[in-house]
VOMIMAR-889548 format. One record per atom (N, C-alpha, C): residue number from 0; atom name; x, y, z. Coordinates in steps of 0.1 Angstrom, whole numbers. Layout:
% residues N
<num: NUM atomo: CA c1: X c2: Y c3: Z>;
...
//
This chain:
% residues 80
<num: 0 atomo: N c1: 589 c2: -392 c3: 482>;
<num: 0 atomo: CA c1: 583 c2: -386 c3: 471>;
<num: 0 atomo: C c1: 574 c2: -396 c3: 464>;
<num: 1 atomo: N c1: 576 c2: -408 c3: 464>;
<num: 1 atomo: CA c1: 574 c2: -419 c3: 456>;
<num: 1 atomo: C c1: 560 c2: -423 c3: 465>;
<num: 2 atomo: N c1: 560 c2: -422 c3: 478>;
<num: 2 atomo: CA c1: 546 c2: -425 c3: 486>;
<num: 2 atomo: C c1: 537 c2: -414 c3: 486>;
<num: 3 atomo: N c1: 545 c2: -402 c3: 479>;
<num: 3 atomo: CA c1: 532 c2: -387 c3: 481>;
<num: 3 atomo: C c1: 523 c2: -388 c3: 469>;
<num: 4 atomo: N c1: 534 c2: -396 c3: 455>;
<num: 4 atomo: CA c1: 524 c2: -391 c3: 446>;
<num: 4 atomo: C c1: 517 c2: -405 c3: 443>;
<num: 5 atomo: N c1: 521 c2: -419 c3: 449>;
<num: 5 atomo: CA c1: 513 c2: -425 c3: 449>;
<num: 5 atomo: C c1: 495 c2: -420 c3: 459>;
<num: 6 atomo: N c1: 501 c2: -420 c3: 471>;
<num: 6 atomo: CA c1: 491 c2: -413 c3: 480>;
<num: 6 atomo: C c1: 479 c2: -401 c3: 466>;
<num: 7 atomo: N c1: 485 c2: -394 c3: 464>;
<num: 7 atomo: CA c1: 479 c2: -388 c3: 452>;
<num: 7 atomo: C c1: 471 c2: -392 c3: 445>;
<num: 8 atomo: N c1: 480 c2: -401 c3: 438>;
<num: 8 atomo: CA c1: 465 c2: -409 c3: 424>;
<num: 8 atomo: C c1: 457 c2: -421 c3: 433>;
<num: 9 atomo: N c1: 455 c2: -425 c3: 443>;
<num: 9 atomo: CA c1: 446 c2: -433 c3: 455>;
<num: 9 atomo: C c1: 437 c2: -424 c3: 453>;
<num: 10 atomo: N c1: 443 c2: -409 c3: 460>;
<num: 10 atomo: CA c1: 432 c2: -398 c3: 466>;
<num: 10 atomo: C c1: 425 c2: -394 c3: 456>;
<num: 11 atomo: N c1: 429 c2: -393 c3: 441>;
<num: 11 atomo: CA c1: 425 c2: -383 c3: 433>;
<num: 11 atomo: C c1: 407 c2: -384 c3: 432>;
<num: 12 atomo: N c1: 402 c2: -396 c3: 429>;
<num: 12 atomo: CA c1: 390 c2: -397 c3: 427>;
<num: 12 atomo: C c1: 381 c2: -392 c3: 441>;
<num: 13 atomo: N c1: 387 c2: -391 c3: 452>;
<num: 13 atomo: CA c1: 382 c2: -385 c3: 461>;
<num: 13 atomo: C c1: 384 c2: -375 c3: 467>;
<num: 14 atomo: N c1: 389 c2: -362 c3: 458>;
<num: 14 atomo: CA c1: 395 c2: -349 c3: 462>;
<num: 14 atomo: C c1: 388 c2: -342 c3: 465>;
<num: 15 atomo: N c1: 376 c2: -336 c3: 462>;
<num: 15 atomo: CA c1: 366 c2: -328 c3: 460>;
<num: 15 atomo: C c1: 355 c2: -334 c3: 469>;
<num: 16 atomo: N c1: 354 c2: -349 c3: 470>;
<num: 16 atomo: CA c1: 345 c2: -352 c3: 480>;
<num: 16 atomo: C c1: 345 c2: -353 c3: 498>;
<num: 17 atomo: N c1: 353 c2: -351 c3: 502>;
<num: 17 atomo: CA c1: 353 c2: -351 c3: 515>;
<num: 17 atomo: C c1: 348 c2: -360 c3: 522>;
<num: 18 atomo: N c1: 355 c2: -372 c3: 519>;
<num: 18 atomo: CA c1: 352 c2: -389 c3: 526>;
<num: 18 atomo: C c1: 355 c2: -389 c3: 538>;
<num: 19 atomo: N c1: 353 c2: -395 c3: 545>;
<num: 19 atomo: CA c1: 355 c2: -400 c3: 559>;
<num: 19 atomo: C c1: 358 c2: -414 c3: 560>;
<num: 20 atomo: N c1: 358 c2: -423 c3: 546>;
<num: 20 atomo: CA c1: 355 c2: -438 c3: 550>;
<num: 20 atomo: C c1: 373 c2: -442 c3: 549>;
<num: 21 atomo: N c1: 371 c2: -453 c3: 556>;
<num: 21 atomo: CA c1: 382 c2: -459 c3: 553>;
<num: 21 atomo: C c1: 386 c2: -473 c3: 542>;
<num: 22 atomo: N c1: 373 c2: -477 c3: 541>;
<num: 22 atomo: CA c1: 375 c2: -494 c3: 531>;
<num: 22 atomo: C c1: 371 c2: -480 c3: 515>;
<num: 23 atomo: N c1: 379 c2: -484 c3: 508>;
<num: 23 atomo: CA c1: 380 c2: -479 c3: 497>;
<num: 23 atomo: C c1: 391 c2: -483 c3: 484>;
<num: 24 atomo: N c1: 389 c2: -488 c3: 471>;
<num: 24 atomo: CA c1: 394 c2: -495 c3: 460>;
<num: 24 atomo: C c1: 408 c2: -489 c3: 458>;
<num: 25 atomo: N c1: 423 c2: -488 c3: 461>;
<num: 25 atomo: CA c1: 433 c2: -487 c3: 454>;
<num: 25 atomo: C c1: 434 c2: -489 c3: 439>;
<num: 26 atomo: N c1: 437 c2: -474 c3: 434>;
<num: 26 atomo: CA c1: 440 c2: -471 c3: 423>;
<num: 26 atomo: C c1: 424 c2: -474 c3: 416>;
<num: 27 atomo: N c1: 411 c2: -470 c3: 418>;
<num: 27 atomo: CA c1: 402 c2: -478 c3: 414>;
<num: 27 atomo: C c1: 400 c2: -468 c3: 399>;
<num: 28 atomo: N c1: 382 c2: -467 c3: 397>;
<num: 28 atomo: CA c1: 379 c2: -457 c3: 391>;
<num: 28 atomo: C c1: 382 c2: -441 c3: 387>;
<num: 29 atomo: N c1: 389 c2: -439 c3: 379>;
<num: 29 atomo: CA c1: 390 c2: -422 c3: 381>;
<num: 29 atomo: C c1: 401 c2: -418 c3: 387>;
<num: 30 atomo: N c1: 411 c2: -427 c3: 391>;
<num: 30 atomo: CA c1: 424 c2: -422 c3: 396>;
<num: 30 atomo: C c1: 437 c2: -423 c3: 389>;
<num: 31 atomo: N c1: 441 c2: -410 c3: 391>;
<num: 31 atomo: CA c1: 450 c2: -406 c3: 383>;
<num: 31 atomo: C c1: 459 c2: -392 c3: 389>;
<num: 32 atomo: N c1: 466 c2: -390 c3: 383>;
<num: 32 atomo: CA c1: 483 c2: -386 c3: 384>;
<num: 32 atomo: C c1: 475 c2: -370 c3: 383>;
<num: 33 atomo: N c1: 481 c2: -360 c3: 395>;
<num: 33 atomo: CA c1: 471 c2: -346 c3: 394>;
<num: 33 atomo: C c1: 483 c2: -336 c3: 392>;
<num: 34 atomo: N c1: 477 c2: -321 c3: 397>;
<num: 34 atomo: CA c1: 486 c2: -311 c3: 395>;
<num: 34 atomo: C c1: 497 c2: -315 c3: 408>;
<num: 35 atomo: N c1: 490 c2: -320 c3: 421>;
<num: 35 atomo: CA c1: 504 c2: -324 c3: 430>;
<num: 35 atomo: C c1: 514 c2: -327 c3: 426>;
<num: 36 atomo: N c1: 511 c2: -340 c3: 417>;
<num: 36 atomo: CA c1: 524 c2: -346 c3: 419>;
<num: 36 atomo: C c1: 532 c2: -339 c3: 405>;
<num: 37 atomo: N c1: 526 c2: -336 c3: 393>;
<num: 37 atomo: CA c1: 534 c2: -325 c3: 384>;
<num: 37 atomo: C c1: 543 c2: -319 c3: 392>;
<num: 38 atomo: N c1: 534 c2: -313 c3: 400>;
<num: 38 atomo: CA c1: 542 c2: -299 c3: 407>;
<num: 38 atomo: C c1: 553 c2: -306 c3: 416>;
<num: 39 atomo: N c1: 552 c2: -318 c3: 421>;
<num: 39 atomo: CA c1: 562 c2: -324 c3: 433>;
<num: 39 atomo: C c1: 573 c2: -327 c3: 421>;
<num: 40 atomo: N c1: 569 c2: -335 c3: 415>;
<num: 40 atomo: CA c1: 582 c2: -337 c3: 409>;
<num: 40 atomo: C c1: 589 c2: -324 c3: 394>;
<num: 41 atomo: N c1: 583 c2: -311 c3: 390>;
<num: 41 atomo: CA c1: 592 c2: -301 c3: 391>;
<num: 41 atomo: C c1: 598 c2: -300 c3: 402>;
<num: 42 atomo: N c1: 595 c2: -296 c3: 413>;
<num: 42 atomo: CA c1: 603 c2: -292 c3: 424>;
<num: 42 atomo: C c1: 617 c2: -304 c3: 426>;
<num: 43 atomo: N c1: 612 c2: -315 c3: 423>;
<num: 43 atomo: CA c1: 622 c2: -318 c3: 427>;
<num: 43 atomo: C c1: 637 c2: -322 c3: 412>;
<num: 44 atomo: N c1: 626 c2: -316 c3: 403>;
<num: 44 atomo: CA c1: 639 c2: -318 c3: 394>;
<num: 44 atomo: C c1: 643 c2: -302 c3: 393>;
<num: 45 atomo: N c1: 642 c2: -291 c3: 398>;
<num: 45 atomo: CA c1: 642 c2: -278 c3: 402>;
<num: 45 atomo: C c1: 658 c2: -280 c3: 409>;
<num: 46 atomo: N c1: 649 c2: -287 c3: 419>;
<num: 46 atomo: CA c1: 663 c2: -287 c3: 435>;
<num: 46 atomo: C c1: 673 c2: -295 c3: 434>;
<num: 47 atomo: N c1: 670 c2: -312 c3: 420>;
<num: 47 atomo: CA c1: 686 c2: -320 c3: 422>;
<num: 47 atomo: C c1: 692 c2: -312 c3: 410>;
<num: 48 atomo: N c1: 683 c2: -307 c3: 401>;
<num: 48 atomo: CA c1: 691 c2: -301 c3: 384>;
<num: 48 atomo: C c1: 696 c2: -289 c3: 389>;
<num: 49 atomo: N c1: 697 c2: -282 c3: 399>;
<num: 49 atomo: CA c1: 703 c2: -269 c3: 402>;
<num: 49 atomo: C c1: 697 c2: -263 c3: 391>;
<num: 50 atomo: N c1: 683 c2: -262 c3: 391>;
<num: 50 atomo: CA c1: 678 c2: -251 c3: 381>;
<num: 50 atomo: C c1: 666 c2: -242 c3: 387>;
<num: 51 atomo: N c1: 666 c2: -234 c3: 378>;
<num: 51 atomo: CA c1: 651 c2: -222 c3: 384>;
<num: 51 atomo: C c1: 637 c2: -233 c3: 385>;
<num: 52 atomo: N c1: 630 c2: -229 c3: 397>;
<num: 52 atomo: CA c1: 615 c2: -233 c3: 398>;
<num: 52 atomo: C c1: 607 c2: -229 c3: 388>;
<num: 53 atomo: N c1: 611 c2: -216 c3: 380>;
<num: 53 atomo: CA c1: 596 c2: -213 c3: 372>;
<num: 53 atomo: C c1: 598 c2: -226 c3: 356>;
<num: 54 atomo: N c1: 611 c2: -225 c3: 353>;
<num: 54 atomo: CA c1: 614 c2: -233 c3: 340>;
<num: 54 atomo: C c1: 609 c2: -246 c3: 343>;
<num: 55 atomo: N c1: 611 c2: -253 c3: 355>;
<num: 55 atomo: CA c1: 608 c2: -268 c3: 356>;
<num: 55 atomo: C c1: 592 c2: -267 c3: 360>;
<num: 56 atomo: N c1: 585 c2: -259 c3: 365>;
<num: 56 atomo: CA c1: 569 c2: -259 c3: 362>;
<num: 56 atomo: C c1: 566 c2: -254 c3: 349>;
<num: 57 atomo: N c1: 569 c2: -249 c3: 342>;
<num: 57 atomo: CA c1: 566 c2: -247 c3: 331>;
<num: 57 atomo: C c1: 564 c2: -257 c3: 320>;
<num: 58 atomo: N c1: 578 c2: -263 c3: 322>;
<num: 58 atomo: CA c1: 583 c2: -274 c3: 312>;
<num: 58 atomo: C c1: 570 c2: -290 c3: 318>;
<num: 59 atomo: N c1: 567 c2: -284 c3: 333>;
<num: 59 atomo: CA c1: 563 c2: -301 c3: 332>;
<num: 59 atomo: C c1: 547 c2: -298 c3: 332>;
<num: 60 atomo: N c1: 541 c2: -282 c3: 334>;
<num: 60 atomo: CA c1: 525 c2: -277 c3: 328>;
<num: 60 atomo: C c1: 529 c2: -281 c3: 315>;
<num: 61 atomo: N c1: 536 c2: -281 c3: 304>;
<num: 61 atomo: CA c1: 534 c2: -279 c3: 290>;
<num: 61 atomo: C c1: 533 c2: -300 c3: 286>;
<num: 62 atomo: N c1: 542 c2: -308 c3: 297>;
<num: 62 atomo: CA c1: 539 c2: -321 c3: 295>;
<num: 62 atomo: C c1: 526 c2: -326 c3: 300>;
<num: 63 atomo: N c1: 521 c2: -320 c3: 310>;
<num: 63 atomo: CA c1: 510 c2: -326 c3: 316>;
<num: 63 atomo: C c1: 499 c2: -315 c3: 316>;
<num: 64 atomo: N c1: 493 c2: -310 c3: 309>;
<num: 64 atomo: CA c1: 485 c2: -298 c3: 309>;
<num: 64 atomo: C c1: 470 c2: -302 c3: 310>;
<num: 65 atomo: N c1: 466 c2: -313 c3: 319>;
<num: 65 atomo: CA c1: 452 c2: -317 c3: 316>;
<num: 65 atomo: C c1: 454 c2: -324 c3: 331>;
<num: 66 atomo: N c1: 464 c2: -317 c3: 344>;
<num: 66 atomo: CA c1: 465 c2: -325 c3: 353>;
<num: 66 atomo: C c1: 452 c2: -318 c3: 365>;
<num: 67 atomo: N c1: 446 c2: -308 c3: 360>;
<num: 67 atomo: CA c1: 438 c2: -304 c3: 372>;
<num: 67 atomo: C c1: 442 c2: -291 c3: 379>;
<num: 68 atomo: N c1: 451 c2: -286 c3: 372>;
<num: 68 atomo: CA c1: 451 c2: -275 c3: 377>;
<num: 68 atomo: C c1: 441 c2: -265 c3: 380>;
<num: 69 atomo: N c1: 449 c2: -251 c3: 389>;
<num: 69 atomo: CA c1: 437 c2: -241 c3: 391>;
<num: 69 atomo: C c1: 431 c2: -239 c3: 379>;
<num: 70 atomo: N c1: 422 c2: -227 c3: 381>;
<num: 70 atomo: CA c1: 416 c2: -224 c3: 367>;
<num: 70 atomo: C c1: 426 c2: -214 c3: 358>;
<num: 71 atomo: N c1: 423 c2: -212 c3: 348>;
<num: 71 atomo: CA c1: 425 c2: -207 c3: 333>;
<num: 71 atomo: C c1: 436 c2: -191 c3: 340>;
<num: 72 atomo: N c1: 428 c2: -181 c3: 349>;
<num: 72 atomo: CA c1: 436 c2: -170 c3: 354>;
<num: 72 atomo: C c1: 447 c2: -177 c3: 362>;
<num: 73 atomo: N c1: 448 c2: -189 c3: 370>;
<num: 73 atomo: CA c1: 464 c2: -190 c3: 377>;
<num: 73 atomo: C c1: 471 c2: -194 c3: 367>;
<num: 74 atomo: N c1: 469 c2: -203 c3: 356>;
<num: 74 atomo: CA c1: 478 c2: -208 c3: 341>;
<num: 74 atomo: C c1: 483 c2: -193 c3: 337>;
<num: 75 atomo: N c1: 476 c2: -184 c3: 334>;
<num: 75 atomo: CA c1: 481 c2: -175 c3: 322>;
<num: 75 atomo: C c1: 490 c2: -165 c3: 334>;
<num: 76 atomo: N c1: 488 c2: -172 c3: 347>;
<num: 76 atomo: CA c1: 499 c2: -161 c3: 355>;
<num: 76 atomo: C c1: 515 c2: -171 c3: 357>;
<num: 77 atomo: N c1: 508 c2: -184 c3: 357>;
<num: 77 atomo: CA c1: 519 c2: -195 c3: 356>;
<num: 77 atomo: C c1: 531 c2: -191 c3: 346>;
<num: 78 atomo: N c1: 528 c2: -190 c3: 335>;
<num: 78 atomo: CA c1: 535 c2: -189 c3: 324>;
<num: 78 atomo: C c1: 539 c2: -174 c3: 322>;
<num: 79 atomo: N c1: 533 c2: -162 c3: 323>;
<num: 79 atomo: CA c1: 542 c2: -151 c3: 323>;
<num: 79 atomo: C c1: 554 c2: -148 c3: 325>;
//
């Protein structure tokens, strides 16, 4: 888990772009912590807390709500 969401904030500045290179700055400009890894670690406090999936995405959209998620219609289906 600990290499996905690093792997994450590496990739983040290059999500949208569709790189091919390989020499590229660790942790450089613009990288940062996205809806992945939000979402990786609800799930995983979901599956060790023996608790429901929707409460622990809820609880960690309301801590991190600027992580990049879909747009505005998947949020207000999130939370229903």
């Amino acid at each position: 888990m600990l290499g996905a969401i690093i792997g994450d904030i590496i990739g983040s500045p290059y999500e949208f772009s569709n790189c091919k290179w390989t020499q590229f700055t660790l942790f450089g400009y613009g990288a940062r912590c996205t809806d992945d890894s939000v979402l990786t670690v609800a799930t995983a406090e979901a599956l060790m807390g023996d608790r429901d999936y929707r409460p622990a995405y809820q609880d960690n959209f309301e801590r991190f709500p600027n992580a990049g998620y879909l747009g505005q219609s998947a949020r207000s289906r999130t939370l229903q």
